[in-house]
N, C-alpha and C positions, 0 to 999 in steps of 0.2 A: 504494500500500500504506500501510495507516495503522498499523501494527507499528510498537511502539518496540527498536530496536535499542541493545545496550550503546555507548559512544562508544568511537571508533577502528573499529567496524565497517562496512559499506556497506550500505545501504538501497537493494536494488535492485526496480523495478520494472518490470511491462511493456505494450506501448501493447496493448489488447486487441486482438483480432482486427475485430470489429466496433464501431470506436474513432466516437464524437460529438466533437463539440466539447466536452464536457466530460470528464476525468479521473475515472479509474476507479480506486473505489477500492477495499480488502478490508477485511473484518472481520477481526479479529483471532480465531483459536478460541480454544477452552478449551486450558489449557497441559497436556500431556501427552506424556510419551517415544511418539520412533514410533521406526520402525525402519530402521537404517541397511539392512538386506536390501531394505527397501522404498524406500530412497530418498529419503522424505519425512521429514526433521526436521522436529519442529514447532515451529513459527513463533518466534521468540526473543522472550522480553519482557524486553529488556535495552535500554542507552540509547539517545539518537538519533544519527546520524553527523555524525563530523566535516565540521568546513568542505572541508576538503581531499576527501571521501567524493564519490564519482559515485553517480549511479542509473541503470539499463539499462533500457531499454524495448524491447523487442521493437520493429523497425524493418516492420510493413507498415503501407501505405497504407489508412487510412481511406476510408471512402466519400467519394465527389466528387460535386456536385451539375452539373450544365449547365443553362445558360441554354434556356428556351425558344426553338425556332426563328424567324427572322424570316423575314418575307413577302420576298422575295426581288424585286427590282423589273426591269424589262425594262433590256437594255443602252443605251436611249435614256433612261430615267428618269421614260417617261411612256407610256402608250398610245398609240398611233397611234390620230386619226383615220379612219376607213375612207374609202376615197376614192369618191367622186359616180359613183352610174349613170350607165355612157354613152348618150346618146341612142337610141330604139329605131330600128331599120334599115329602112331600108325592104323589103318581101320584094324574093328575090331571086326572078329569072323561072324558070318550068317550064323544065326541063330531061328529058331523057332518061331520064339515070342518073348518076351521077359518073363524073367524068373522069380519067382518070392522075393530075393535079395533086392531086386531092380525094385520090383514094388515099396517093396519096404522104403528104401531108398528114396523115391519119387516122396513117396508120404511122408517121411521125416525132412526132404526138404520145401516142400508146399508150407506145412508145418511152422518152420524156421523162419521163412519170411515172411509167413501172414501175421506171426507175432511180431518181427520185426514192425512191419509196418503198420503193426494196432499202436506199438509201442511209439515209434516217432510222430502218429496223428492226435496220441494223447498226450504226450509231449506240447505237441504243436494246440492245443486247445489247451491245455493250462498256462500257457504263455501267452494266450489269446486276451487268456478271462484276468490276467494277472496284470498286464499293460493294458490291453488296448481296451476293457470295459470301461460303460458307463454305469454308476451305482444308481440303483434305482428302489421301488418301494418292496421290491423282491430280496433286497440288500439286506445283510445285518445292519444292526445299528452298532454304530461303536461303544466300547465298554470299559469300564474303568479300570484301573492300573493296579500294578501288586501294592504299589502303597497307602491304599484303602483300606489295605489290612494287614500291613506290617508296619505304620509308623502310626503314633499314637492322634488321636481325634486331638483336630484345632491343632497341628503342625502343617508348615507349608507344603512339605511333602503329601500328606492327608487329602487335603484341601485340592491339591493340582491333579493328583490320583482321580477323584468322587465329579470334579467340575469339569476337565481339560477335553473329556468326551461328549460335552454340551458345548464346546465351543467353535466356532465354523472360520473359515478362510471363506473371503468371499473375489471371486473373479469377474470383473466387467469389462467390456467393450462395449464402446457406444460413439456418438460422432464428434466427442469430445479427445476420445484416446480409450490407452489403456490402463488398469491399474488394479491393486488389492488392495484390501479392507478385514477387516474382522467383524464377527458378530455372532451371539449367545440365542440358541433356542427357549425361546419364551413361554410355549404352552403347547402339547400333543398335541394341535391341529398343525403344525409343521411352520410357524408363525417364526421367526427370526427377526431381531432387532440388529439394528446397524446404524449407520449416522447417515443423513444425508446425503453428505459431499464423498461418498463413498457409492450410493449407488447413484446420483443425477445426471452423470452422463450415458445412462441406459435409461433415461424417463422416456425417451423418444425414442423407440425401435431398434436399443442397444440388447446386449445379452450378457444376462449376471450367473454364473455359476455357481452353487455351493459345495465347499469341499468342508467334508467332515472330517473328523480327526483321525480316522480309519482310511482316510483315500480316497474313498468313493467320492463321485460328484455327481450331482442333482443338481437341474435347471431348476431357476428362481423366478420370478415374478412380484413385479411393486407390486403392495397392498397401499400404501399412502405412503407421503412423506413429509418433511414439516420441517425447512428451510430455517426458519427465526427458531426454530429448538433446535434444530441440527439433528433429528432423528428421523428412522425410515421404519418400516419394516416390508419384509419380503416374507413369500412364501413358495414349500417348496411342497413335492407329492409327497410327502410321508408321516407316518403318525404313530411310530416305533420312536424318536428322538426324546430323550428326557429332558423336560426344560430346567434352569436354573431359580433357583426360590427368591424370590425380591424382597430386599431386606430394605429396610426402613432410612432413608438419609438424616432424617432429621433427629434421630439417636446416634450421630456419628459426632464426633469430637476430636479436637486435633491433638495428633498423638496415636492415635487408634492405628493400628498395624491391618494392613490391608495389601493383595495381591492382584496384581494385573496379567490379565491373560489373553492374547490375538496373536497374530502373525508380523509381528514388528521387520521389517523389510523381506518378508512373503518366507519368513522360516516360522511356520503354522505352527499350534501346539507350544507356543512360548512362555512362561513362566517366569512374573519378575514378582520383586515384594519389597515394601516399604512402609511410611506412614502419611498420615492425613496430614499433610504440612499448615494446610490457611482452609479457613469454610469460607461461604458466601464471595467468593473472587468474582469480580465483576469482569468478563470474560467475553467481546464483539469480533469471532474472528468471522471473514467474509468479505464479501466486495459489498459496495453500499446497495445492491441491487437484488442480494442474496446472503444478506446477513446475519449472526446467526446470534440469538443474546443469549447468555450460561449464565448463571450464577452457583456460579461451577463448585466442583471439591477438588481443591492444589494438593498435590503428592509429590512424591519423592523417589514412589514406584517407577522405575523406568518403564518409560513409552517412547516410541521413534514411531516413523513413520511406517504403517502400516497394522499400528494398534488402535486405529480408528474404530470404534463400531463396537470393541471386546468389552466382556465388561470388567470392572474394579467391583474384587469381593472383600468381604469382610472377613474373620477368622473363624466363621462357621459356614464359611465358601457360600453365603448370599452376594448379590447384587446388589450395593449402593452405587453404585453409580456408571456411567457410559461412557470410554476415553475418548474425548474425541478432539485435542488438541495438546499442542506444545509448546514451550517456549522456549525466545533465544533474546540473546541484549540486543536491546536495540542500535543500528548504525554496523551492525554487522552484518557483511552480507552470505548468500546462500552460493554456494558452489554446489548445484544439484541437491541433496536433500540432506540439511544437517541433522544429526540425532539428539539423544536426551542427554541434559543438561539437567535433571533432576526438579525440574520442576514444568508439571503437567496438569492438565486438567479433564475432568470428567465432569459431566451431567448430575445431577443428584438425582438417585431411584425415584423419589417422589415425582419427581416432574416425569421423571420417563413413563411410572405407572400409568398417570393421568393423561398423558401424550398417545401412548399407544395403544392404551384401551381404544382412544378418539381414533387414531386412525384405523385399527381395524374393521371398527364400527361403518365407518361413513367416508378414512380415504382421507381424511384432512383433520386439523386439529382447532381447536380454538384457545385465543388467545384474548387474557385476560387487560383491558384497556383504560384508563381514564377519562380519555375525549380531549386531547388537546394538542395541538403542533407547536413545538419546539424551538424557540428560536438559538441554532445551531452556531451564532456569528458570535453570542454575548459570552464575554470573557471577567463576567466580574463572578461572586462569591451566589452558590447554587445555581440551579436552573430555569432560566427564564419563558416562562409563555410568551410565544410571537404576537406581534401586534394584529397578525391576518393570516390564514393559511395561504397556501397557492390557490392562483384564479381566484382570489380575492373570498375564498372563501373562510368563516367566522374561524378563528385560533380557540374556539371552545366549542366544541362540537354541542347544538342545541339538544337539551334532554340526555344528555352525557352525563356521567359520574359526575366531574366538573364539574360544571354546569349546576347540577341540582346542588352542590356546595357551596355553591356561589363563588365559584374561582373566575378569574377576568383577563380578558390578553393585558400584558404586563407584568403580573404578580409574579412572584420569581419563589420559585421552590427551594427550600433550606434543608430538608429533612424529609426522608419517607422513615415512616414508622420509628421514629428517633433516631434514626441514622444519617448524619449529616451525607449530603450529595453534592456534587460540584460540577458533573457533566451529564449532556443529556443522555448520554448510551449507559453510564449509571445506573440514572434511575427509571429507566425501559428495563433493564435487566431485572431489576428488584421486583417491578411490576410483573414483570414476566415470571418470578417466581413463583409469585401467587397464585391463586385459584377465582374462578368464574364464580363472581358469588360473594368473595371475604369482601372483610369492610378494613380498610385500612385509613392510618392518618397521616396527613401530608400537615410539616410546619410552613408557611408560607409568610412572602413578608411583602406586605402593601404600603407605600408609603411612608415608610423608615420603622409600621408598626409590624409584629409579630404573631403571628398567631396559628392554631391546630385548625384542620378542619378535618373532618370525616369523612368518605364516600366510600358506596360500593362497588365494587370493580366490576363493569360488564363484557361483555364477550363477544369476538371477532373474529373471522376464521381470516381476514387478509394479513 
């Protein structure tokens, strides 16, 4: 992103979906208030970030190149020689007919090579079924490891054993490029969660693959997806898969020891482990056109690119939350795709719960709004309401939470729910954590005075 941001703020970015070796970057638009109903503040033209400031990059796997195949040489290292005609025979005398011996003979070599050649056809079909299948709903399902029950309950070993066969590599091509991702089965109808920016360049007549932790691959198919959360889910033909249990984010605390598991640069079946470093991270990675709010959970668990989508367990191997970004210092740049520097971020289970119930339901999510556009240019102390939206339309959306608050273009936002804010991607995030329905208070400040107000959060699928 080449947005200048005020200083003290984070300059977050993301690796695109169909990432080159070179750093992608955004233009900056034309500045104008958008609307908090819509989710999309626009783009800030305030300073650049602090030294101490991270940037988030969307964690999947760029395309990988392989080497072309080599000629493959015989186990001896060279050709054989063919060995020398034997001298021709002399006939042998008129006989009869053939003998018992001659029978015998004929019959034991008929014998000899129709075994031979049972034996190289089933050779050659278990080599078939061993490379060149596809896994299908005829397939095993994968199954957990000896360490489910030789190393003791609530060890990392335990934990990777009982989960690592609920976790999936996910393959796409689409007209974007190529790329992997990770992602966890969610419920026995064959439902799989992932992130996004993981599978959107297959929205459009692309083809997404699932490889299970066994090898097998199954075609996938979007069920919805949901851009401002950063979450997908796909579905695959099978109902043998055991899903992951969703544990609760909002019982998580920093310090809590948790393990992250996906294909971090497309080596499947990965296994990292650390702790909850920071809660509530205010976390905008995206282009301003497809951007994604977190109010994420920071860790320590290594992620790189290609643990997108997987999920972060807790030490009873539940799901708090979804990796689906990383970061780097800012004013550094990318030489194809840089990895983990120990501080990453995932989704909190809570929103995922609520997100992907909504999508599988209806295909789209909804999003929780207050009714008001942003004014994106103001550089003083909280967040300011625009004096007008675009096309001259009202900066308090009428009959809006706002609105029935009695909030007014101008008033400038101090605090959501006593949490001092300072920019508008902030407090879109915080909003975004919420739910369709709570009642939250904003401190706001109208003419040098101060005060709470109340409203209920309503609901937007844009």
């Amino acid at each position: 992103m080449t947005s200048e941001r005020e200083p003290g703020r984070d300059d977050w970015r993301p690796w695109d979906q169909a990432s080159t070796s070179d750093e992608v970057t955004q233009e900056v638009p034309q500045q104008q208030p958008e609307p908090a109903w819509a989710a999309l503040p626009a783009p800030s033209a305030q300073g650049a970030a602090p030294a101490a400031a991270q940037q988030a990059f969307a964690t999947q796997q760029g395309p990988t190149t392989h080497p072309a195949p080599t000629t493959q040489l015989s186990p001896w290292g060279a050709p054989v020689a063919p060995a020398p005609a034997a001298p021709p025979e002399a006939p042998a005398p008129a006989r009869r007919g053939p003998g018992w011996g001659a029978l015998i003979g004929v019959s034991l070599a008929v014998a000899l090579v129709s075994g031979l050649l049972g034996g190289l056809l089933g050779a050659a079909l278990t080599d078939g079924e061993s490379f060149g299948s596809t896994g299908s709903a005829a397939g095993s399902a994968p199954s957990v490891g000896a360490g489910a029950t030789t190393r003791p309950d609530g060890s990392v070993a335990n934990i990777a054993a009982r989960t690592t066969p609920s976790v999936v590599t996910l393959r796409v091509e689409g007209g974007g490029g190529t790329g992997t991702g990770s992602g966890w089965v969610y419920d026995e109808r064959g439902h799989i969660v992932t992130n996004n920016h993981v599978v959107a360049s297959a929205a459009d007549g692309g083809e997404i693959t699932v490889v299970l932790a066994n090898g097998q691959q199954v075609p996938a198919t979007i069920v919805g997806r949901d851009a401002s959360y950063d979450l997908a889910v796909v579905k695959v033909d099978r109902t043998d898969l055991d899903p992951l249990e969703l544990g609760r984010s909002a019982d998580v605390v920093v310090g809590d020891q948790v393990i992250a598991v996906g294909a971090p640069l497309g080596l499947d079946s990965t296994v990292t482990s650390g702790i909850v470093s920071a809660l509530n991270r205010p976390v905008t990675p995206g282009a301003a056109d497809d951007q994604a709010f977190i109010n994420a959970i920071q860790t320590d668990a290594a992620i790189n690119p290609g643990n997108s989508g997987g999920p972060l367990l807790d030490m009873q191997g539940r799901v708090i939350g979804v990796n689906s970004a990383i970061a780097r210092a800012p004013g550094s740049e990318i030489s194809g795709q840089s990895g983990n520097i120990g501080v990453g971020f995932a989704i909190p289970s809570d929103q995922v719960a609520t997100t992907v119930e909504q999508l599988i339901t209806t295909g789209k999510a909804v999003h929780p709004i207050i009714g008001v556009f942003l004014d994106s240019t103001y550089d003083g102390e909280g967040v300011r309401i625009a004096d007008e939206g675009p096309s001259g339309q009202p900066a308090v959306a009428p009959d809006g939470p706002a609105d029935e608050a009695g909030l007014r273009a101008g008033d400038v936002v101090i605090a959501f729910e006593g949490r001092p804010v300072s920019d508008d991607g902030e407090l879109v995030v915080l909003i975004r954590s919420r739910t369709v329905g709570d009642s939250v208070t904003l401190t706001i400040m109208r003419g040098g005075a101060q005060r709470d107000v109340t409203m209920v959060l309503q609901g937007s699928a844009d």
